[in-house]
Structure formats: structure tokens, C-alpha cells
C-alpha positions in Angstrom: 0.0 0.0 0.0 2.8 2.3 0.4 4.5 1.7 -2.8 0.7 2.4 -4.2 0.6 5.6 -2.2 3.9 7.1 -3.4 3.3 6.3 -6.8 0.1 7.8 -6.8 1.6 11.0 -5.0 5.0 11.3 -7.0 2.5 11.4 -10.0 0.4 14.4 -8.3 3.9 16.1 -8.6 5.0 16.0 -5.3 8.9 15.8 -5.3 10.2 12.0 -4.5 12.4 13.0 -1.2 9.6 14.7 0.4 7.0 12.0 -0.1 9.9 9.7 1.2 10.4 11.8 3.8 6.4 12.1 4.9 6.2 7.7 4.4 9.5 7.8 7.3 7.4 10.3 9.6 4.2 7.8 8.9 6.2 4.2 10.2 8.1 6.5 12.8 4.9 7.6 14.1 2.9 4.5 13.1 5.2 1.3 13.7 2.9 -1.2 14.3 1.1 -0.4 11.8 3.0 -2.3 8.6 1.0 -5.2 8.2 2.9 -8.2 7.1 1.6 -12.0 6.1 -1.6 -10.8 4.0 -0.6 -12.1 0.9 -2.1 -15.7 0.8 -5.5 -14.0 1.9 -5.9 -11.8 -1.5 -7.0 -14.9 -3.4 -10.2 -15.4 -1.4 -11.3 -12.1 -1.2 -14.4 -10.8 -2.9 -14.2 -7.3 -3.1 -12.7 -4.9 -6.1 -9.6 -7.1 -7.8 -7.5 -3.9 -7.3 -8.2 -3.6 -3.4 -8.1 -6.7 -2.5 -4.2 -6.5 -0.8 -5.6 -3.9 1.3 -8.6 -6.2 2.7 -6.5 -8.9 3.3 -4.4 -6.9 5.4 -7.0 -5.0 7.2 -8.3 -9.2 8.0 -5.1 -10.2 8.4 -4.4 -7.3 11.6 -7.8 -8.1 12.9 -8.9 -4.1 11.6 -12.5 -3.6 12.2 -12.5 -0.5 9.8 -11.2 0.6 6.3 -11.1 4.2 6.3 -11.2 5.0 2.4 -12.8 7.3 -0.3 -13.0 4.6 -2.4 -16.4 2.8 -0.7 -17.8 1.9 -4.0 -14.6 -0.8 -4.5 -15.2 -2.4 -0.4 -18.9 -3.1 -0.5 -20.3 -4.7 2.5 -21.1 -8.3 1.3 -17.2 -8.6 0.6 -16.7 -7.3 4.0 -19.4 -8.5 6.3 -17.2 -12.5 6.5 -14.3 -10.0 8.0 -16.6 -8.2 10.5 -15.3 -5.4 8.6 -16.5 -2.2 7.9 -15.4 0.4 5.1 -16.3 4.5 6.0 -15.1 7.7 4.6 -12.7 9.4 6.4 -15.4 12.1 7.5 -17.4 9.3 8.5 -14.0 8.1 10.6 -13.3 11.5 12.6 -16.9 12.2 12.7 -16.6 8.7 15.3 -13.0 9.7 16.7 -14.8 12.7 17.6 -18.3 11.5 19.5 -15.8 8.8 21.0 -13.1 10.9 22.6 -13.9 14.4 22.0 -10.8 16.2 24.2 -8.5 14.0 23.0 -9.6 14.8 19.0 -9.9 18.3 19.8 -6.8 18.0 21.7 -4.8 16.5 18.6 -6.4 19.5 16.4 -4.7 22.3 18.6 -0.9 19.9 18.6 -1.7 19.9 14.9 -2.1 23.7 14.8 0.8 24.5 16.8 3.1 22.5 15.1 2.0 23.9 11.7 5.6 26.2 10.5 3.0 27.9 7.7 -0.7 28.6 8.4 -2.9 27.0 9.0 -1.5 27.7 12.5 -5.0 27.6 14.2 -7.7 25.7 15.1 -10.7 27.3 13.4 -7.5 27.6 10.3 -7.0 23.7 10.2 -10.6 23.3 10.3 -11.2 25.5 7.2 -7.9 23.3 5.5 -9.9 20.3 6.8 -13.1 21.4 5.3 -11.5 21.6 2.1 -9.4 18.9 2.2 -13.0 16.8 1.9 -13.7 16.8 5.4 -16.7 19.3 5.9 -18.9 17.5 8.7 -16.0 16.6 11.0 -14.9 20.2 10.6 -18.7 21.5 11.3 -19.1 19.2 14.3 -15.2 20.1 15.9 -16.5 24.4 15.5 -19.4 23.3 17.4 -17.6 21.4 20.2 -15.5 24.5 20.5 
């Protein structure tokens, strides 16, 4: 999946060392989060030929969600064996948020601070966020504040 993601990103026109530079920060900050082993489970799995390495290795690290875009290509009856689930990433942070809201909002203000160029605010990053495809999460985080 990362190979698939810096492809995809390189061809956006983002420069090679910085998106090799953001995957480091991702398994630095992430580093349980390579899944390994998944590769025999592709065979059996119903969903979109193209997606199927990514369900077999959200069964394969017992994930109970697939945050994705792409919902058309996960649909239920290819998840349901899996007790999976497949949402959008609004959907995702939408639940992050009812679930632990200090902590989210919490997150939001580290992310803010740490921003070098703006967004270097809150209500800023929501805006970005808003954007960025994310416009419930960012409606529901301005009324929490």
C-alpha cells in the first residue's frame, strides 16, 4: 500500500524526497502499523480485484475498519465475512470525535501549533480540513469549541 501511495503522489507532482520523507514520519509515528503475512488472503477475497491486498491486510491485523474514499470498491457483502467495515474518512473523525472528544480536539490544537506555515490555528486547520473533503467533522469540531 505504500508503494501504491507514493506512486500515486509522486505522479500528483509531489517531489520523490519529500514524499519519502512524509512515508519515514508515517512508520516512525505508526510502527505497528505495517501489516505483514496478508498475501495468501488476496485470493479469497471478494471485493474490487484492485483492493483486495488492502482487505486482506486489514483481515489479516484483525482491523474492524477501512477508512477509504473509495467505498464503491469495499462493498459490504465482501466485508461482512471480516466483520469489517469500510467508512469515509469524514465518517472516521466524525466517530474519533463523539468517541473521545478532548482527546480529538486535543490533537487539532498539537496539529495547529506545530503547523511552521498557516494553517496555525484551530478554526485555520478546520477551514484546510473542510476543504481537504472533510466538511462535517470540521462543522461538528466548531461546534464542540
Amino acid at each position: 500500500m505504500l508503494t501504491e501511495l507514493r506512486r500515486n503522489v509522486i505522479e500528483r507532482g509531489v517531489p520523490e524526497e519529500r514524499v519519502d520523507r512524509r512515508i519515514s514520519q508515517m512508520g516512525k509515528a505508526f510502527p505497528d502499523a505495517l501489516v505483514t503475512g496478508y498475501e495468501s488472503l488476496i485470493g479469497g477475497m471478494t471485493n474490487d480485484p484492485k483492493d483486495r491486498h488492502i482487505l486482506a491486510a486489514a483481515v489479516r491485523a484483525h482491523a474492524e475498519v477501512i477508512v477509504t474514499l473509495n467505498l464503491r470498491d469495499f462493498p459490504e457483502p465482501a466485508l461482512k465475512p471480516y466483520d469489517v467495515i469500510a467508512v469515509t474518512p469524514d465518517e472516521f473523525l466524525l466517530d474519533q470525535l463523539d468517541l473521545y472528544p478532548g482527546t480529538t480536539i486535543g490533537v487539532l490544537r498539537q496539529q495547529a501549533a506545530a503547523h511552521r506555515r498557516e494553517p496555525k490555528t484551530v478554526l485555520g486547520l478546520l477551514t484546510f480540513l473542510e476543504r481537504s473533503g472533510l466538511p462535517q467533522f470540521a462543522a461538528e469540531v466548531r461546534r464542540h469549541l
